[in-house]
C-alpha positions as CSV (number, residue, x, y, z in Angstrom):
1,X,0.0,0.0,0.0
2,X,1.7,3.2,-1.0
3,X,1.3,6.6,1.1
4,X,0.6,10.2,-0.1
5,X,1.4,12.9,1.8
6,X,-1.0,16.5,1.6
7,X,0.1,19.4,1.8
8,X,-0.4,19.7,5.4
9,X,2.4,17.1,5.5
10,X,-0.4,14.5,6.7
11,X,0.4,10.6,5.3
12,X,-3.2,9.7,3.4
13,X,-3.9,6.1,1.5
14,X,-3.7,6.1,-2.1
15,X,-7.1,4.8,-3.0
16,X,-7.6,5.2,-6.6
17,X,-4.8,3.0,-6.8
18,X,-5.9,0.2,-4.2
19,X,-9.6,0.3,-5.3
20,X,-8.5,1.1,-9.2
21,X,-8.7,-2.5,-10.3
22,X,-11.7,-3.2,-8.5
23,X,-13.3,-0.8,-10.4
24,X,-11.9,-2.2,-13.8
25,X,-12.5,-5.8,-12.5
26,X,-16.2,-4.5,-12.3
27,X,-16.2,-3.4,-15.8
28,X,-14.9,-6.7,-17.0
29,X,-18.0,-8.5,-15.0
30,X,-19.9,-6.3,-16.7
31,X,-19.0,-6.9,-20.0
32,X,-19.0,-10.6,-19.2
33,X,-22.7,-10.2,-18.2
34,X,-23.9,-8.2,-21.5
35,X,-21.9,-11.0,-23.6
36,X,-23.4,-14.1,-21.3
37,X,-26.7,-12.2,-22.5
38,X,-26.6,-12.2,-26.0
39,X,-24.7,-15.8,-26.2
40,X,-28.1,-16.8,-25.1
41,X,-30.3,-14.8,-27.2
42,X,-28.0,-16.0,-30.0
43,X,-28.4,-19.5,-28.2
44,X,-32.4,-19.4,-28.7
45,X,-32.3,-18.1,-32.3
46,X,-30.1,-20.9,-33.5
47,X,-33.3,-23.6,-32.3
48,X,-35.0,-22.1,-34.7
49,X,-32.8,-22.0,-37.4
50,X,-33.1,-25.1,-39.6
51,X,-30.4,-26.6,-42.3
52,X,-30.8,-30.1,-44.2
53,X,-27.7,-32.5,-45.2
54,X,-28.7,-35.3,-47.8
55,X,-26.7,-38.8,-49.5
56,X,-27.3,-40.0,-52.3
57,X,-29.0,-38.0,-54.1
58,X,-31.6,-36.9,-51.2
59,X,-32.5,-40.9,-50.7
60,X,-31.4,-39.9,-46.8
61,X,-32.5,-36.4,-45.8
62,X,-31.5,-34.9,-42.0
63,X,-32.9,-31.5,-40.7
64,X,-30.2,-29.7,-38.1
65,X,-31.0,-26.9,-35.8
66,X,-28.2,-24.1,-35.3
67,X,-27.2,-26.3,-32.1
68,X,-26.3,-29.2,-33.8
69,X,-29.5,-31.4,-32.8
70,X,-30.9,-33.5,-35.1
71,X,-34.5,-32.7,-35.3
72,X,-35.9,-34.6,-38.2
73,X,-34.6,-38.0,-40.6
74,X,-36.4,-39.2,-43.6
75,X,-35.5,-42.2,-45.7
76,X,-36.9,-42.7,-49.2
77,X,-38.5,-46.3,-49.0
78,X,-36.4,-47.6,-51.9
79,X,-33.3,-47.8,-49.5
80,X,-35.2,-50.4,-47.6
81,X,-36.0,-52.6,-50.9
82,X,-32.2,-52.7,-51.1
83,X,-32.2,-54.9,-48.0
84,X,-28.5,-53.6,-47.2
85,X,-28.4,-52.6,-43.7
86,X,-25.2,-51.3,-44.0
87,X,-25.8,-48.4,-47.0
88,X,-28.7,-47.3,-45.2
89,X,-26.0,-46.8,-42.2
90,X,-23.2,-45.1,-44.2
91,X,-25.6,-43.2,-45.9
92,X,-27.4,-41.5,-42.5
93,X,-24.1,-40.7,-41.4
94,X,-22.9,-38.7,-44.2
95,X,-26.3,-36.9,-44.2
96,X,-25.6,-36.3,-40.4
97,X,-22.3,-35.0,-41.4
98,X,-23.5,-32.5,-44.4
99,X,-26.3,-31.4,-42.1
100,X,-23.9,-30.8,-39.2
101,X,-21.1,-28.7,-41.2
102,X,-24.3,-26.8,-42.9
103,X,-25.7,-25.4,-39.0
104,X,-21.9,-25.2,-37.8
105,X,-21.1,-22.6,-41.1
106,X,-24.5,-20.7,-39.5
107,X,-23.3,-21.0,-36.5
108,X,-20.3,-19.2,-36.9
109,X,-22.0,-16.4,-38.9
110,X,-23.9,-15.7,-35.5
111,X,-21.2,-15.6,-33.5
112,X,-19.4,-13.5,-36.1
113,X,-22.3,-11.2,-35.5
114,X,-22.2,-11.8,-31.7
115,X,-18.6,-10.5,-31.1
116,X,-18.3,-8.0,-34.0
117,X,-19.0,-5.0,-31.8
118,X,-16.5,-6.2,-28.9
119,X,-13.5,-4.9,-28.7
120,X,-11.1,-8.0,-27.9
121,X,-7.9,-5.0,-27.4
122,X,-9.7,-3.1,-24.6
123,X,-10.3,-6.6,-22.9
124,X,-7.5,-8.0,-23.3
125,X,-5.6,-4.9,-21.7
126,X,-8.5,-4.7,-18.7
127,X,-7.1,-8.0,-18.1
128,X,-3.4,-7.1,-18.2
129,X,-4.6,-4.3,-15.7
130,X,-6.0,-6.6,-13.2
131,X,-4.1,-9.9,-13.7
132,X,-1.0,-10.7,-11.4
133,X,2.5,-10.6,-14.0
């Protein structure tokens, strides 16, 4: 704790100092708070959004939220007249996988959108403020 002395000669605590990255530590909560915010607003929109991934020429069709859920799976019957258990199985997988890289691409857009008006710098040096070195 360092010590400034008035003019009168008396010692007095320098407090903007001690209570100076309390205040900037509050700022960072802060910001943390508005972002936690609008992760889950963003969080809510993306159930909503909805992207398909086919095989084979749409015989296997999967719906995808933004979140990576499957929400639907439809099979054209003509995959079951093949009898081969084991197409039908490759072929759900790679429409997983198209429909999963599809909401992952929208994902990202959203949390391109999310963090375009944050400035990283100004947190990052908040942090250098209040972080031991």
């Amino acid at each position: 704790m360092r010590l400034l002395y008035n003019v009168s000669g008396k010692a007095t605590l320098n407090y903007s100092k001690m209570f100076g990255k309390i205040f900037e530590l509050g700022s960072l909560v802060k910001q943390a708070n508005e972002f936690g915010g609008k992760m889950r607003e963003m969080s809510e929109k993306l159930k909503d959004v909805r992207v398909e991934g086919s095989a084979a020429g749409g015989l296997v069709t999967v719906t995808v939220n933004g979140l990576q859920e499957v929400v639907s799976c439809k099979i054209d019957p003509a995959v079951f007249q093949q009898g081969d258990a084991e197409l039908l199985e490759e072929l759900v997988v790679d429409a997983v996988n198209d429909a999963v890289e599809e909401s992952r691409s929208k994902q990202a857009e959203s949390m391109h959108g999310l963090t375009e008006g944050i400035d990283i710098s100004s947190l990052t040096e908040t942090l250098g403020k209040i972080m031991p070195k």
